[in-house]
ZATORKOL-931723 format. One line per field, with one value per residue: residue number from 1; residue in one letter; x negated, y negated, z of N, C-alpha, C in turn. Coordinates in nm, 2 decimals. Atoms other than C-alpha are relative to their C-alpha. Last residue first. Layout:
BEGIN
i: (NUM_...)
aa: (A_...)
n_u: (X_...)
n_v: (Y_...)
n_w: (Z_...)
ca_u: (X_...)
ca_v: (Y_...)
ca_w: (Z_...)
c_u: (X_...)
c_v: (Y_...)
c_w: (Z_...)
! end
This chain:
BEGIN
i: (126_125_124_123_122_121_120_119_118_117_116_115_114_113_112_111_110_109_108_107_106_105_104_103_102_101_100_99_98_97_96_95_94_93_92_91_90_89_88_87_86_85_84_83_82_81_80_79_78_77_76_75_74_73_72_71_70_69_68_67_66_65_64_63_62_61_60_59_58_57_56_55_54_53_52_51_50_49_48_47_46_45_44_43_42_41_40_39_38_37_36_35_34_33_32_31_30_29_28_27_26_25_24_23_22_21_20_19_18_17_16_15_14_13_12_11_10_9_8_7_6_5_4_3_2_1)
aa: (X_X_X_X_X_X_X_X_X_X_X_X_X_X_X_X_X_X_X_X_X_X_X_X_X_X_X_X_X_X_X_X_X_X_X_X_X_X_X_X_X_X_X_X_X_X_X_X_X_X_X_X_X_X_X_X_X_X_X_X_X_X_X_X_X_X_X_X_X_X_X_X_X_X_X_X_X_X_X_X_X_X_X_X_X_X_X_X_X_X_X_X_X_X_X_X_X_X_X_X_X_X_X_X_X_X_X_X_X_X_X_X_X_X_X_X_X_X_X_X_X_X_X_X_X_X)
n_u: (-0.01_-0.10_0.07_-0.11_0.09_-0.08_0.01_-0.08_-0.13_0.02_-0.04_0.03_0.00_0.06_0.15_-0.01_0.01_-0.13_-0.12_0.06_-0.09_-0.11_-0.03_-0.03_0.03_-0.04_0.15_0.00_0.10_0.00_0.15_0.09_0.13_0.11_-0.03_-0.03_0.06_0.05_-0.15_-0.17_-0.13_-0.12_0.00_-0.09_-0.03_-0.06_-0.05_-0.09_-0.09_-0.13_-0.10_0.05_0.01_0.12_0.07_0.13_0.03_0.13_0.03_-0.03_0.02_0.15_0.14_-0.07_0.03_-0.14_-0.14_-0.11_-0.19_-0.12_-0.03_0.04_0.13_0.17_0.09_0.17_0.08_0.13_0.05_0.19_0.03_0.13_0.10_0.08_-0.08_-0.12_-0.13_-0.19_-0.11_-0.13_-0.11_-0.10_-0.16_-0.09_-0.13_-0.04_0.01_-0.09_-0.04_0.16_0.01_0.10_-0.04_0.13_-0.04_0.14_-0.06_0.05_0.01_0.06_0.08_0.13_-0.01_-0.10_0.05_-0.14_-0.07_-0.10_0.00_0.00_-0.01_-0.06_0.04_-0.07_-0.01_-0.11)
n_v: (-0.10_-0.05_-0.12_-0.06_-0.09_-0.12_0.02_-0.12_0.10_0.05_-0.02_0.11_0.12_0.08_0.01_0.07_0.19_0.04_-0.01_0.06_0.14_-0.03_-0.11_-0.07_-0.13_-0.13_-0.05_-0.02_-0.02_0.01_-0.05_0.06_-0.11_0.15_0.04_0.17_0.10_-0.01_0.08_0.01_0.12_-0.09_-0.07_-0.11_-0.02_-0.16_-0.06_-0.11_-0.01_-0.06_0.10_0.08_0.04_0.08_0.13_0.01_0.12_0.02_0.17_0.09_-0.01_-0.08_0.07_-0.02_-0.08_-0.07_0.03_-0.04_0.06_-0.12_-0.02_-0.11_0.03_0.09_0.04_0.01_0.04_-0.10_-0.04_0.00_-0.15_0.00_0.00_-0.10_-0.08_0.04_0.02_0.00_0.05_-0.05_0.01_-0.05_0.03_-0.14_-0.01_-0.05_-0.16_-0.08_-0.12_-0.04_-0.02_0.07_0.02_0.10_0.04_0.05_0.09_-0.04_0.21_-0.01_0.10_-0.11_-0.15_-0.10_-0.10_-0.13_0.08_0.00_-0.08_0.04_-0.09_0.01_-0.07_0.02_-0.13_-0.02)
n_w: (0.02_0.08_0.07_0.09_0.08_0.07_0.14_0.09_0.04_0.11_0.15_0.09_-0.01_0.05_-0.08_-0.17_0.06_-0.09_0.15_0.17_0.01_0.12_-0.04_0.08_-0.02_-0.08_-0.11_-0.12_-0.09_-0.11_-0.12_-0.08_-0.04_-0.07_-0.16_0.06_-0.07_-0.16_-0.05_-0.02_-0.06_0.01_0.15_-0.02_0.14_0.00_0.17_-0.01_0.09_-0.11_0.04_0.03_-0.12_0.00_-0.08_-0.05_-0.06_-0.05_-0.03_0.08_0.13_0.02_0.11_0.12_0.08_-0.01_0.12_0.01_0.07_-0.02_0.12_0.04_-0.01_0.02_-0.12_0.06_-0.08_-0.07_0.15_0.03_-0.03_0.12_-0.11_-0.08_-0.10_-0.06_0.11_-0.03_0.11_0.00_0.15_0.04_0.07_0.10_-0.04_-0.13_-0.02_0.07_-0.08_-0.06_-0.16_-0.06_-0.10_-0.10_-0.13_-0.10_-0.09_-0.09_-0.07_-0.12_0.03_0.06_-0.04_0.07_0.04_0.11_0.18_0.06_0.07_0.14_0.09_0.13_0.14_0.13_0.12_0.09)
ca_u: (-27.48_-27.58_-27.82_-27.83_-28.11_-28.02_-28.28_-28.22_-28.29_-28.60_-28.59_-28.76_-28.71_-28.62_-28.48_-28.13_-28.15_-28.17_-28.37_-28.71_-28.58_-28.78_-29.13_-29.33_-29.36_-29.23_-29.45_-29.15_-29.08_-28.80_-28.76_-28.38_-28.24_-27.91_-27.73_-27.71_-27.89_-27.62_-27.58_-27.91_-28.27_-28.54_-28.82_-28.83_-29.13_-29.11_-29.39_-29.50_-29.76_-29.95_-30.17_-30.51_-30.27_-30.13_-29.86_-29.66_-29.35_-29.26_-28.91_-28.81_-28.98_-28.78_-28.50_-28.13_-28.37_-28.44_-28.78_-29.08_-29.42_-29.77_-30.00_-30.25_-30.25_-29.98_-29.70_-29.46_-29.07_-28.82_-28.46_-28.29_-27.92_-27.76_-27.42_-27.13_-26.83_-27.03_-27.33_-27.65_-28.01_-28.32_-28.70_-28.97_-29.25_-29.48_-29.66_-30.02_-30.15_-29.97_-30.18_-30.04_-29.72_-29.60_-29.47_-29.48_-29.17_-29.24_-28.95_-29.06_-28.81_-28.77_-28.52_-28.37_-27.98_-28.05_-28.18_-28.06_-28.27_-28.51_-28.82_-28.89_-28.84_-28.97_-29.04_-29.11_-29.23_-29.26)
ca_v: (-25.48_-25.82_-25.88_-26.21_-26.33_-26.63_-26.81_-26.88_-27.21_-27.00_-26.90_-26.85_-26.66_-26.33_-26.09_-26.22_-26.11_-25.70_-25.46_-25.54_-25.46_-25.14_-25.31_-25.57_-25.74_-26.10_-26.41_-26.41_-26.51_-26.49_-26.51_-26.48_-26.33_-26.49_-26.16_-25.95_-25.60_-25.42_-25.50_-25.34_-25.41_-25.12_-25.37_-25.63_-25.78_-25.92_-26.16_-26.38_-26.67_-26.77_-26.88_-26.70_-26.47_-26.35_-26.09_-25.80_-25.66_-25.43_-25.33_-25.01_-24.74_-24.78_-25.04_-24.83_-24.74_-25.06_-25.10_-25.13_-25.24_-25.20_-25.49_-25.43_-25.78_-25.97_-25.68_-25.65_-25.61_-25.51_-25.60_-25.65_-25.74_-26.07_-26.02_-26.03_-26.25_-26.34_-26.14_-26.13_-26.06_-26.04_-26.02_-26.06_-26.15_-26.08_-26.40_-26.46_-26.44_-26.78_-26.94_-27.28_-27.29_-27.38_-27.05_-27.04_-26.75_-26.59_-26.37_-26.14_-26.07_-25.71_-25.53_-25.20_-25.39_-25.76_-26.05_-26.35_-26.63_-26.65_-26.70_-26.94_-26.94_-27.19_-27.15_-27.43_-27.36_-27.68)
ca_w: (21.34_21.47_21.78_21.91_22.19_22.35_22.59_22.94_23.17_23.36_23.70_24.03_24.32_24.28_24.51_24.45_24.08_24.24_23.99_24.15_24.50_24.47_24.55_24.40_24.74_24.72_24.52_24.25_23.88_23.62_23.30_23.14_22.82_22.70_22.61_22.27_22.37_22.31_21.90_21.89_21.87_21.76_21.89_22.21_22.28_22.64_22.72_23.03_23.00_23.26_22.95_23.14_23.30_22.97_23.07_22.93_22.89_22.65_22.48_22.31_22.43_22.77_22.70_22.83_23.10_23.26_23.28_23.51_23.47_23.65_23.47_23.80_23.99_23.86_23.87_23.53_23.53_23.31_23.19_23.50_23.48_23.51_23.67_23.39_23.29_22.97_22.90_23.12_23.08_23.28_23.22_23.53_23.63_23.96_24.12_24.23_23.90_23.84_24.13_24.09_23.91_23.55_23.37_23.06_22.94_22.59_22.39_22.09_21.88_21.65_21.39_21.40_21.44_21.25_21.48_21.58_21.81_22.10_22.10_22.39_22.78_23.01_23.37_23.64_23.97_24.21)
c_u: (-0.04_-0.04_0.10_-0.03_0.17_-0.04_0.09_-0.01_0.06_0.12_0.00_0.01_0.04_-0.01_-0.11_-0.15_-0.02_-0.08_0.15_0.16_-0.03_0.09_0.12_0.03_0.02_-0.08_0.04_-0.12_0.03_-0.12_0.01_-0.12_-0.10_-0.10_-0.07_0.07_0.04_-0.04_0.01_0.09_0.11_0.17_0.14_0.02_0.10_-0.01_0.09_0.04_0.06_0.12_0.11_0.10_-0.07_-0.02_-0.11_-0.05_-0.13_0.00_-0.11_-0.05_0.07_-0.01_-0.12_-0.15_0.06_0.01_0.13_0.12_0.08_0.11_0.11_0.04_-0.03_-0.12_-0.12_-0.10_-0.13_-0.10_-0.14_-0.03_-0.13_-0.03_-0.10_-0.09_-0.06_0.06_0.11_0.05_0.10_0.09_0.14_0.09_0.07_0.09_0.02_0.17_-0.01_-0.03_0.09_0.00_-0.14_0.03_-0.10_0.08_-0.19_0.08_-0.13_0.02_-0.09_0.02_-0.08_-0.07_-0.16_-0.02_0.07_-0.14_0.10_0.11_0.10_0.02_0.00_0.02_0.07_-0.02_0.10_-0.03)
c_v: (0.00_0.15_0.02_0.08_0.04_0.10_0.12_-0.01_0.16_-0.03_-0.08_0.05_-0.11_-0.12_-0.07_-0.04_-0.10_-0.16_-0.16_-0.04_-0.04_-0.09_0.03_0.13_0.04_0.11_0.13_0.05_0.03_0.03_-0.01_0.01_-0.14_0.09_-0.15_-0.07_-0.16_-0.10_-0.05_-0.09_0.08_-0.02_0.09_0.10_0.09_0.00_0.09_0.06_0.16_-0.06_0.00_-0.14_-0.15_-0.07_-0.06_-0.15_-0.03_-0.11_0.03_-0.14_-0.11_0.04_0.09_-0.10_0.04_0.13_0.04_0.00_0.07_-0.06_0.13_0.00_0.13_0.06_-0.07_-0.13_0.02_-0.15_0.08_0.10_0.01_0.15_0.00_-0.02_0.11_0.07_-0.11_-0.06_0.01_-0.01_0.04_-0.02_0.12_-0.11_0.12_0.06_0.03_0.18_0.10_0.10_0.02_0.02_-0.12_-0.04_-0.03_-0.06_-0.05_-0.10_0.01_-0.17_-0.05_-0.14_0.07_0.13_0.10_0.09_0.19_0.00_0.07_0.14_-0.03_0.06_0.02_0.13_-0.06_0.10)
c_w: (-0.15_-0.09_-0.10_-0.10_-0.09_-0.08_-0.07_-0.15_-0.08_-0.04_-0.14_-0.12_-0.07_-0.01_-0.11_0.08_0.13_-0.06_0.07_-0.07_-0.13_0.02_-0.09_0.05_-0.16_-0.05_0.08_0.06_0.16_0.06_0.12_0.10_0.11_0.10_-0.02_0.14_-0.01_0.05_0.18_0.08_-0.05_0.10_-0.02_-0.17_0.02_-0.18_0.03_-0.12_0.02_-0.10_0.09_-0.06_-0.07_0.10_-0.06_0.04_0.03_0.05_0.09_0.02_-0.11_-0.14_0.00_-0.09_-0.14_-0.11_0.07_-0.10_0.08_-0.06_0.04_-0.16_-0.09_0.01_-0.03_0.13_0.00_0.09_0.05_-0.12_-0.07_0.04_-0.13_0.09_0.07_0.10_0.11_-0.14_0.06_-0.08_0.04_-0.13_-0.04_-0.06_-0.08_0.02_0.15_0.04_-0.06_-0.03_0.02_0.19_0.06_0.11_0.01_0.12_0.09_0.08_0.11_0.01_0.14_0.04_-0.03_0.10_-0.06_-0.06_-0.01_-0.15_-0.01_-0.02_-0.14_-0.12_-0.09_-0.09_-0.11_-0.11)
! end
């Protein structure tokens, strides 16, 4: 059984920063790629970025490059996004995600990931 639990969430002002954790309980954690998605009402989740177990490779979305970071603590199979120079935009429910698959280019697709987290709101005001 995979369990993962997002925190850090909350409100934030426009320029401002939050940094979002995801524990992940699973054997074997640095056997899995995470992930960071978000969705709005009435929309598809949509990949935030991504971050390979064995190297630290990322990916982003490109409305976040330079702005947001993903990174990993294997030892707390712990997941991170810090996000900085926030806007209105970004205001979603922001969910972790795991997967043992390929870190290939399916990254951006919600389907090709396994395992998810309940969601934590992120709120950006202008």
């Amino acid at each position: 059984q995979v369990q993962l639990v997002e925190s850090g969430g909350g409100s934030a002002q426009a320029g401002g920063s939050l940094r979002l954790s995801c524990i992940v309980s699973v054997r074997a954690w640095n056997n899995y790629h995470g992930a960071w998605f978000r969705q709005v009402p009435g929309s598809e989740h949509e990949f935030v970025a991504a971050i390979r177990w064995s190297d630290d490779i990322t990916r982003y979305r490109d409305s976040v490059k330079g702005r947001f970071t993903i990174s990993r603590d294997n030892a707390k199979n712990t997941v991170y996004l810090q996000m900085s120079s926030l806007k209105p935009e970004d205001t979603a429910i922001f969910y972790c995600a795991a997967r043992g698959r390929p870190f290939s280019s399916d990254l951006e697709n919600p389907a090709k990931w396994q395992y998810w987290g309940q969601g934590t709101q992120v709120t950006v005001s202008s």
